[in-house]
C-alpha positions, 0 to 999 in steps of 0.5 A, a space after each residue: 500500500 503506497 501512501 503519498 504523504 509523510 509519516 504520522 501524518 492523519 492519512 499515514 496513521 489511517 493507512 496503518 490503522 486500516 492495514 491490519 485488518 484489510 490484510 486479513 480479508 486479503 489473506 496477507 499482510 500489507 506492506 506498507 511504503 510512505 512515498 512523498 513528494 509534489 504534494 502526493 504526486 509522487 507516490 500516486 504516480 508511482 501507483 498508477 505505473 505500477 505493473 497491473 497486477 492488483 498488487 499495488 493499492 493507493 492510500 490518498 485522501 481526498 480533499 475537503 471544501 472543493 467546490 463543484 
């Protein structure tokens, strides 16, 4: 599971609360990897380049406050 944000950040510490269980409904554990930069573009562009495989999930937060 690729997080495009920091360490102990909200979408960080959400990301590893729902690890553990979402491991067990897959039936393995998740690697967990922090990938930061350009503001989670970094990470998410890393995702999306990804072999398609179903390997690969994206852990992104999705702004609040934007106006249809």
């Amino acid at each position: 599971m690729v997080i495009p944000y920091g360490s102990g950040g909200a979408t960080d510490i959400s990301a590893r609360t729902l690890a553990e269980p979402l491991g067990e409904l897959v039936g393995q554990p998740l690697l967990m990897a922090n990938r930061t930069g350009a503001d989670g573009t970094t990470g998410s562009v890393s995702v999306k380049i990804a072999k398609a495989d179903g390997y690969t999930l994206l852990f992104a937060r999705v702004a609040s406050g934007a106006k249809p």
